[in-house]
Residue frames as qw, qx, qy, qz and C-alpha x, y, z in Angstrom:
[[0.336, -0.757, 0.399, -0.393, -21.65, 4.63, 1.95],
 [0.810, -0.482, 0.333, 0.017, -20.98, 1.12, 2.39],
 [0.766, 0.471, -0.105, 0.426, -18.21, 0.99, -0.21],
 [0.314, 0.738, -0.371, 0.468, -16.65, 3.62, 1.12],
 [0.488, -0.722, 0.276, -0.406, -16.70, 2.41, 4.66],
 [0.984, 0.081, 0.099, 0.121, -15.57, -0.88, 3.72],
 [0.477, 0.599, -0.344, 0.543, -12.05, 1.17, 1.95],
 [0.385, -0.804, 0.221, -0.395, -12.55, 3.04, 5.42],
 [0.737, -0.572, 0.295, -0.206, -12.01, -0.28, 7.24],
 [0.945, 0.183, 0.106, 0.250, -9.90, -2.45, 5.14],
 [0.593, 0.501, -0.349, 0.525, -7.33, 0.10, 4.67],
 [0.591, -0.688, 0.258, -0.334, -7.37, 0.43, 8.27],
 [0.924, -0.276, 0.264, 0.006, -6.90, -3.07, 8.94],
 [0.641, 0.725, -0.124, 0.219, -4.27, -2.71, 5.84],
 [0.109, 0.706, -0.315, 0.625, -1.93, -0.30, 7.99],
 [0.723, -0.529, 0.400, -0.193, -2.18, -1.96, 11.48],
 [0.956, 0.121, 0.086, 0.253, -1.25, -5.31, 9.73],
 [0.798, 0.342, 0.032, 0.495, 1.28, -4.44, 7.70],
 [0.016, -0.716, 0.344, -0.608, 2.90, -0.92, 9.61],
 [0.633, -0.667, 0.294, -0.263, 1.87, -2.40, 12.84],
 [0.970, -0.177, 0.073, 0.153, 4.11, -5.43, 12.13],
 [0.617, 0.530, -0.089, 0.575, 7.11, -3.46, 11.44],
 [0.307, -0.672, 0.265, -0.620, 6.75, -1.17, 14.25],
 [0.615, -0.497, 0.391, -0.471, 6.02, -3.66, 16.85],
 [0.960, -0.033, 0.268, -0.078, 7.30, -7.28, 15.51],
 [0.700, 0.643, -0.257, 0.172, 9.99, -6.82, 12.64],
 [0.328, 0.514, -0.633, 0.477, 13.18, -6.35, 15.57],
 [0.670, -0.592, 0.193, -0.405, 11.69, -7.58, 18.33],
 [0.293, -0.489, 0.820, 0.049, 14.96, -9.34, 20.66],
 [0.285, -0.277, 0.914, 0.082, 15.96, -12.69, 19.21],
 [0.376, 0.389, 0.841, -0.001, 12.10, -14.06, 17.51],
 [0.123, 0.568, -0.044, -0.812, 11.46, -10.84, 15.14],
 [0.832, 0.127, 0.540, 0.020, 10.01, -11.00, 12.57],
 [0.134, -0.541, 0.391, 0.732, 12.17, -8.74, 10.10],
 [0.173, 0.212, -0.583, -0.765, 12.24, -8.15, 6.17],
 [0.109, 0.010, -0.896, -0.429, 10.54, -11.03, 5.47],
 [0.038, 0.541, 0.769, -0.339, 7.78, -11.21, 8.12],
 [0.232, 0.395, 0.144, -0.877, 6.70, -7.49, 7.64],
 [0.222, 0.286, -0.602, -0.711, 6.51, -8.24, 3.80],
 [0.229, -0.345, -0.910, -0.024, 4.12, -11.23, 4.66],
 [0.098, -0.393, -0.537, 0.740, 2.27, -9.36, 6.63],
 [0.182, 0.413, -0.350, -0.821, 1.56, -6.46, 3.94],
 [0.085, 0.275, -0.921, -0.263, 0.33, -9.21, 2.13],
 [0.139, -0.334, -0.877, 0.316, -1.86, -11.05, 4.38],
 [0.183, 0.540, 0.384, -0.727, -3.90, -7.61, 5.30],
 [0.342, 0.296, -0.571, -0.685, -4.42, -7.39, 1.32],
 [0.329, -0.084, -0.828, -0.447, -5.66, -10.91, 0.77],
 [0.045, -0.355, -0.841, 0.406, -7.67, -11.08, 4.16],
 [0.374, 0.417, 0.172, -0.810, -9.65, -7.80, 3.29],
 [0.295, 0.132, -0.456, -0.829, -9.95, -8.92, -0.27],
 [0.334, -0.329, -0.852, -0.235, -12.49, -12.12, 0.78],
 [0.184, -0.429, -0.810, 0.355, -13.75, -10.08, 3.14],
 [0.212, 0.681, 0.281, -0.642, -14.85, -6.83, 1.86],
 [0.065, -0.156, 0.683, 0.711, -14.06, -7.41, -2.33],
 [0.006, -0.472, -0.793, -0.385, -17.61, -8.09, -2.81],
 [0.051, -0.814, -0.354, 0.458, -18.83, -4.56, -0.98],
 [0.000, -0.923, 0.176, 0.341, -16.09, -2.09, -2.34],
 [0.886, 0.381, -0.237, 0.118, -13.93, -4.49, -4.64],
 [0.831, -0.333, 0.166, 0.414, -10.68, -4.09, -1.77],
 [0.578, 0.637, -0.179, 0.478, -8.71, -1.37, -3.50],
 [0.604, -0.762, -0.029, 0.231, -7.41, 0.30, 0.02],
 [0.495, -0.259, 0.319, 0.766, -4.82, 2.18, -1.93],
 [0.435, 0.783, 0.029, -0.444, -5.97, 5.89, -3.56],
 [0.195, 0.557, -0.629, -0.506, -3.40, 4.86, -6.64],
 [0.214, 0.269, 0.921, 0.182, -5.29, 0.92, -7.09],
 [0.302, 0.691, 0.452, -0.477, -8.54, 3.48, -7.38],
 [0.262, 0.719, -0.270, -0.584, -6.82, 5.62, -10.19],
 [0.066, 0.273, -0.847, -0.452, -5.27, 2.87, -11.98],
 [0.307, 0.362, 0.880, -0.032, -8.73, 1.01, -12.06],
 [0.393, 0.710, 0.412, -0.415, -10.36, 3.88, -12.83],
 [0.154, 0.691, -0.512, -0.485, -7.47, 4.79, -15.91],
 [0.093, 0.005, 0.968, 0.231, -7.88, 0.71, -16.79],
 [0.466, -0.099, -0.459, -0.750, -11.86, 1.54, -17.48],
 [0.368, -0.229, -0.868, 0.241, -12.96, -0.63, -13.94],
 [0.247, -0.398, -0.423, 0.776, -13.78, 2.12, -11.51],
 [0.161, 0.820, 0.349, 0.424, -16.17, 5.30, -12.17],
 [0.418, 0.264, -0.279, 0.823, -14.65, 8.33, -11.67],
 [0.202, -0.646, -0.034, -0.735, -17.50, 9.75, -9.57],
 [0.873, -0.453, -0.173, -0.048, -16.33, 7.64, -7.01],
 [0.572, 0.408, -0.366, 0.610, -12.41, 8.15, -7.18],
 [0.011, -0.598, 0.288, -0.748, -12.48, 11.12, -4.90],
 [0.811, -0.396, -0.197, -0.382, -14.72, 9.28, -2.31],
 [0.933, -0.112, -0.136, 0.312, -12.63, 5.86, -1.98],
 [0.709, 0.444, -0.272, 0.475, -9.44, 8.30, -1.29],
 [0.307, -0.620, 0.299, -0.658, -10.69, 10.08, 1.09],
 [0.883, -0.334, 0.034, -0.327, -11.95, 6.91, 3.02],
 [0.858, 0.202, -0.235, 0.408, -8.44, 5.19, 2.43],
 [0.064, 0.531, -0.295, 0.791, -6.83, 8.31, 4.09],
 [0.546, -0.467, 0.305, -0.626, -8.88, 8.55, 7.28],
 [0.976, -0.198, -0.006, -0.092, -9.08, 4.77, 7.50],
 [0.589, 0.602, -0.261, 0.472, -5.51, 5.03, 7.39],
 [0.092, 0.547, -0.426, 0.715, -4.72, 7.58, 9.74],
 [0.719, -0.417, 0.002, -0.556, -6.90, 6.24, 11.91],
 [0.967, 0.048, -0.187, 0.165, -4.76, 2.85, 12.00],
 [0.466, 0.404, -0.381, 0.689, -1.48, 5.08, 12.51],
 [0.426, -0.622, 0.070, -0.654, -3.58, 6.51, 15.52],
 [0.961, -0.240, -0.025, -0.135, -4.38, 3.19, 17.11],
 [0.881, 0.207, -0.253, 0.343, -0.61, 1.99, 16.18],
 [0.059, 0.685, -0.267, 0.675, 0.76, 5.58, 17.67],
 [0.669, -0.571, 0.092, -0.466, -1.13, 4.30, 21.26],
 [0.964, -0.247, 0.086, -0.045, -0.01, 1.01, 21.51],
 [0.688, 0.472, -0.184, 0.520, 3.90, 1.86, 20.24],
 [0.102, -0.717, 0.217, -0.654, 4.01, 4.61, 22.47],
 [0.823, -0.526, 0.088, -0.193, 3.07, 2.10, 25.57],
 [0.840, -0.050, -0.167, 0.514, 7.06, 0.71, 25.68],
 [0.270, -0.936, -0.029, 0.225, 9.26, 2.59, 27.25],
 [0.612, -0.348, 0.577, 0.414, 11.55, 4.45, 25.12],
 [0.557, 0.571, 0.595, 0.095, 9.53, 4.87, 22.05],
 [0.060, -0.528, 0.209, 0.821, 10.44, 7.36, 19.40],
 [0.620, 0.564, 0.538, 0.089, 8.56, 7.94, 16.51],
 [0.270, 0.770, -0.508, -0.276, 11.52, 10.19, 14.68],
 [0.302, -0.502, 0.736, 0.338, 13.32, 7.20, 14.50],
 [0.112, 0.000, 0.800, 0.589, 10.84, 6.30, 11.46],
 [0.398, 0.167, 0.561, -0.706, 7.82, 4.61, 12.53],
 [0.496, 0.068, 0.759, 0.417, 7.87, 2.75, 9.41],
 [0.312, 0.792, -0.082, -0.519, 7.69, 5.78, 7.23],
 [0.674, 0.655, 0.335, 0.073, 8.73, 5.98, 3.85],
 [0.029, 0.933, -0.182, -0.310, 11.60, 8.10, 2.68],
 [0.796, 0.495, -0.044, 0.345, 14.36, 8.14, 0.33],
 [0.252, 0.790, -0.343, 0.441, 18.09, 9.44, 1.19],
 [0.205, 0.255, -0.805, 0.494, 19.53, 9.03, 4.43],
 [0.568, 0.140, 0.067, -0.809, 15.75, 8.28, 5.16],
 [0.828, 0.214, -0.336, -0.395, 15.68, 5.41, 3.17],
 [0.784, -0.556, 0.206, -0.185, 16.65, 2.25, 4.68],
 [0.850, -0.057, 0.228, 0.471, 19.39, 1.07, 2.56],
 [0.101, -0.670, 0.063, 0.732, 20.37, 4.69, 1.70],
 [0.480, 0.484, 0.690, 0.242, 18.70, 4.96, -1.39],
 [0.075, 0.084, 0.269, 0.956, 18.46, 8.26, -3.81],
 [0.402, 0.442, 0.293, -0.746, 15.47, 10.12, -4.36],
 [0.257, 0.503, -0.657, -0.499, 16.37, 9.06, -7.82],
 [0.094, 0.258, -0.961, 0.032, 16.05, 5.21, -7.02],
 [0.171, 0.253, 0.745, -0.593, 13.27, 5.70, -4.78],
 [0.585, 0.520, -0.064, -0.620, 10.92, 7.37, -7.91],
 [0.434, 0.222, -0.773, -0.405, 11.99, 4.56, -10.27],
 [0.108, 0.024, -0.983, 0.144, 11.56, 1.72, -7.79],
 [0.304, 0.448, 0.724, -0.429, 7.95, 2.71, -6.56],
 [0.584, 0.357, -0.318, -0.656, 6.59, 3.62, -10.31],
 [0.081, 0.302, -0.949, -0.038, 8.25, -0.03, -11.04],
 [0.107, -0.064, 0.826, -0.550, 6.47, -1.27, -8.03],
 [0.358, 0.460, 0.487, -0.650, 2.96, -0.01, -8.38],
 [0.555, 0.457, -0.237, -0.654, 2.95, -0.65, -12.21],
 [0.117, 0.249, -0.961, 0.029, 3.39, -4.03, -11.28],
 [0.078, 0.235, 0.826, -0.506, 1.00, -4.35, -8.73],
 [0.658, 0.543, 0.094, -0.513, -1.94, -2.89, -11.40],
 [0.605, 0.108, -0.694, -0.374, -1.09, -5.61, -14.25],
 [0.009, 0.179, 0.935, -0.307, -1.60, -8.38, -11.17],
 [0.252, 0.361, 0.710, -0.550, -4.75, -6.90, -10.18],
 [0.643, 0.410, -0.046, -0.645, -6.30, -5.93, -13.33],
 [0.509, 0.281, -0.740, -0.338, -5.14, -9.40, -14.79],
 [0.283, 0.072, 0.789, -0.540, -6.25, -10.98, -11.28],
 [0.348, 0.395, 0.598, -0.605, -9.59, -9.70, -12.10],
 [0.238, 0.388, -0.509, -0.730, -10.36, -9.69, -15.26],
 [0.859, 0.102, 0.305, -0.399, -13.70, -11.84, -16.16],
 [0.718, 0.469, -0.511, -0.053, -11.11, -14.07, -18.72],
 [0.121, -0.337, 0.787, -0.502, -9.15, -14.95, -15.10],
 [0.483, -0.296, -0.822, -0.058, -10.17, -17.92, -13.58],
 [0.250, -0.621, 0.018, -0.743, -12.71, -16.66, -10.76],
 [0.711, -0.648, -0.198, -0.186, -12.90, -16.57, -7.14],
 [0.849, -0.400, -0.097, 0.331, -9.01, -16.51, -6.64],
 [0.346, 0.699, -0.127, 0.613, -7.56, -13.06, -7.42],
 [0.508, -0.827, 0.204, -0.126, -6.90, -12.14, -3.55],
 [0.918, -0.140, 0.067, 0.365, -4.35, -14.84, -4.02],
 [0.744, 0.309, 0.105, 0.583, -2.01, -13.38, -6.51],
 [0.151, -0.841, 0.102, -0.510, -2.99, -9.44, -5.29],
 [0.530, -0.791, 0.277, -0.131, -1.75, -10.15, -1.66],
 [0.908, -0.134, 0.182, 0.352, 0.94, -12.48, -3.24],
 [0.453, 0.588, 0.087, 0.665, 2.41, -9.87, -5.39],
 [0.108, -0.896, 0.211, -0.375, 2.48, -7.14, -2.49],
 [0.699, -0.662, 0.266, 0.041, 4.38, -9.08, -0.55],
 [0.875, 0.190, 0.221, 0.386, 6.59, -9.78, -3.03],
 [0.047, -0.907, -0.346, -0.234, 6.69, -6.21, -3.58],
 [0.638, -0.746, 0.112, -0.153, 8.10, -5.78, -0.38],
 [0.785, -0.340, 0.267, 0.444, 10.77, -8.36, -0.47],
 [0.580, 0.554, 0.204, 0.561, 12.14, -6.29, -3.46],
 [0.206, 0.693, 0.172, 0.669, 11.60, -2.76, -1.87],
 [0.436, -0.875, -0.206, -0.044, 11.84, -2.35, 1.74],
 [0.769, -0.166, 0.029, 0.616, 14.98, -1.83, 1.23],
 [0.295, 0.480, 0.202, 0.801, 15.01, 0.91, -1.47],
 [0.377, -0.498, -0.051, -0.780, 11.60, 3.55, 0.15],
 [0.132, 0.008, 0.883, -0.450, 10.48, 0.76, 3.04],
 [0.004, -0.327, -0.880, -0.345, 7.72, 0.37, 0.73],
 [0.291, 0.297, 0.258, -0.872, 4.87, 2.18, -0.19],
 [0.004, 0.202, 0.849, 0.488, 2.96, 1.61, -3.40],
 [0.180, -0.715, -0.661, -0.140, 0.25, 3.44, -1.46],
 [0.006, -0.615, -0.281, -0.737, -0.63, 6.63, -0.66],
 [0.674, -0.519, -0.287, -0.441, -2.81, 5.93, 2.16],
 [0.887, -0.368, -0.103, 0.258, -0.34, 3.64, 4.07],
 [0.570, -0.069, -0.287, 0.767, 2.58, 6.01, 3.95],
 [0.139, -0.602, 0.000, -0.786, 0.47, 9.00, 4.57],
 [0.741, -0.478, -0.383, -0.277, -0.81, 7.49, 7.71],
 [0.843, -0.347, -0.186, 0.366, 2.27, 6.95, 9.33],
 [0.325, 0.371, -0.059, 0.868, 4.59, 10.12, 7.70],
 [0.210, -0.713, -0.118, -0.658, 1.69, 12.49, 9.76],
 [0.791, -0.606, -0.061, 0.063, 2.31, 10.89, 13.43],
 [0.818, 0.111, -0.052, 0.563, 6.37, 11.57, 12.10],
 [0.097, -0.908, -0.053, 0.403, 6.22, 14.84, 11.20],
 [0.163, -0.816, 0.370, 0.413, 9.06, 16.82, 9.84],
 [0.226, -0.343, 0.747, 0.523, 11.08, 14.47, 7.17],
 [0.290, 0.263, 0.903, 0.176, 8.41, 12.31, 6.23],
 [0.411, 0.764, 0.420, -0.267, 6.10, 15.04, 5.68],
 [0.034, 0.780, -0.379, -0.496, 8.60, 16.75, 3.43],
 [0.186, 0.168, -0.872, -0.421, 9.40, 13.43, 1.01],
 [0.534, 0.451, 0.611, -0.371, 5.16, 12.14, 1.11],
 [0.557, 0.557, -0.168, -0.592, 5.26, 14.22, -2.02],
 [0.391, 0.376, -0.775, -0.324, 7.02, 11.30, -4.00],
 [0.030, 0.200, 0.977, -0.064, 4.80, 8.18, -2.40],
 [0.408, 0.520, 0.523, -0.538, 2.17, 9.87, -4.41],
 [0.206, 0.762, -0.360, -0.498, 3.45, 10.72, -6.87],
 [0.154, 0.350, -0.914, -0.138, 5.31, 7.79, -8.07],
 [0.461, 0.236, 0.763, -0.387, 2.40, 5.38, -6.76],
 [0.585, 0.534, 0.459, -0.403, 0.07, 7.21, -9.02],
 [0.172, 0.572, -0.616, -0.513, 2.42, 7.26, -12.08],
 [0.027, -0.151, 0.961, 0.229, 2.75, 3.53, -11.77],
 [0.377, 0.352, 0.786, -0.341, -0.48, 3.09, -11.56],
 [0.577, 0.746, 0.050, -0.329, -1.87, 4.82, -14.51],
 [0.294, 0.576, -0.656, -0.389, 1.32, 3.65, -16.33],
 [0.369, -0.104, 0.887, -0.255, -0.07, -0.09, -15.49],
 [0.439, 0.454, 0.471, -0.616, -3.34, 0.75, -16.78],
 [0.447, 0.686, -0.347, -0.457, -2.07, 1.61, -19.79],
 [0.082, 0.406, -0.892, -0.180, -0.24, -1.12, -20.45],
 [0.270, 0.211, 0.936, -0.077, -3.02, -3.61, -19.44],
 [0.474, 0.674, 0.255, -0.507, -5.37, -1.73, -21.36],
 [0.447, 0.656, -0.427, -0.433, -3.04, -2.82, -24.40],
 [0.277, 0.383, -0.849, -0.236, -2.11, -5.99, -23.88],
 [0.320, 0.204, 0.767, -0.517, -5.13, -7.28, -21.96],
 [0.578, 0.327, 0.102, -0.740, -7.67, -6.10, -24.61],
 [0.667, 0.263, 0.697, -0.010, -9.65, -9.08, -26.05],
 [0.232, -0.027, 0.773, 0.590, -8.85, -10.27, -29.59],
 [0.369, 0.217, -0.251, -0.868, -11.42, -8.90, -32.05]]
């Protein structure tokens, strides 16, 4: 229970950070902190959880880092189901909180995104559906070779949070254009369910495509990672 409450809270803190700074900092008049800031952000909530809860629950806060650990031979699978649920609710729970304190300006609309996900006229640089399924496999089979080569007892130890919260923010500067970034599950459910209507209707593919890349990550570090005979 305290693994999972740890996912609970870290992908919490995940989704305030890195949604709440898009919602409530990225356009703000004249000192915003746009593209670049969010993408820091994203980032930041990654490397702050990992020194602070990686030694409870190892810090996946993303149901597709769960699968691809568990498809890279890290993770047992009678946990999987657990850590996704807790990533969800710690989640939504963050879009809750973010829903309160967005909502306090006058003016607010949360159709006009709410820093959903989507792909088409949806997407923020008007992106296919097409574009949007390559770019966040891409994405998220990136972001599992970092973190299984992060971690990996051959890695020098005590400084994988670096490269993990340096790579999602890289991430980011690559993709908030294409989907406004996902790579998680967890962090565009959260926000698509306070949207409604579009976002619930294109969620299916920031699961999809997450968990591809992820298990297509695995694979790959599971071949070129494996230790020399």
């Amino acid at each position: 229970m305290k693994k999972y409450g740890a996912e609970f809270f870290g992908t919490f803190w995940l989704v305030l950070g890195g949604c709440g700074s898009a919602v409530l900092a990225a356009a703000f008049p004249n000192v915003g902190i746009g593209l670049l800031g969010v993408s820091l952000a994203f980032g930041l909530t990654v490397l702050t959880m990992a020194y602070a809860i990686g030694h409870i629950s190892g810090c996946h806060l993303n149901p597709a880092v769960s699968v691809g650990l568990w498809a890279g031979g890290r993770f047992p699978a009678n946990q999987l189901i657990p850590y996704i649920i807790a990533q969800v609710l710690g989640g939504v729970l963050a879009g809750g909180v973010l829903y309160i304190i967005a909502s306090g300006k006058a003016g607010f609309d949360v159709t006009a995104g709410f820093a959903s996900n989507g792909y088409g006229v949806h997407s923020p640089g008007g992106y296919s559906l097409l574009a949007a399924l390559v770019c966040e496999i891409v994405m998220t089979m990136m972001f599992l070779l970092i973190i299984l080569g992060a971690t990996d007892k051959r890695a020098p130890q005590g400084f994988a949070p670096l490269p993990i919260g340096l790579g999602l923010t890289l991430i980011h500067l690559i993709s908030i254009p294409v989907t406004n970034t996902s790579v998680n599950p967890a962090r565009s459910t959260a926000v698509a369910l306070f949207v409604g209507d579009w976002a619930i209707a294109q969620l299916w593919l920031f699961w999809v495509a997450p968990v591809a890349g992820a298990l297509l990550g695995a694979a790959i570090y599971r071949f070129i990672g494996r230790a020399d005979d």
